[in-house]
C-alpha angles and dihedrals in degrees: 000000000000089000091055097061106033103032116203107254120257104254116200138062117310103253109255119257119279147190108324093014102053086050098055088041082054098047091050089051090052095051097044092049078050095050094047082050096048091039098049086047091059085046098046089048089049090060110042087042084062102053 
């Protein structure tokens, strides 16, 4: 009973990433890298518009 309720905790290294998963992992990293470019430009054009 007492397993049930406090189950022993999984040892070992977390598996890597694979099929359906890595390239979700790798969309969302495109996008973000996509997000911080896009992001500095508007920055960038902020400032120079104000000088």
């Amino acid at each position: 009973m007492r397993d049930i309720m406090f189950p022993k905790p999984t040892t070992g290294r977390p598996r890597p990433p694979t099929g359906k998963r890595q390239m979700r992992e790798k969309r969302t990293a495109q996008t973000l890298i996509i997000f911080g470019l896009v992001l500095a430009a508007v920055e960038l054009y902020v400032i120079c518009v104000n000088f």
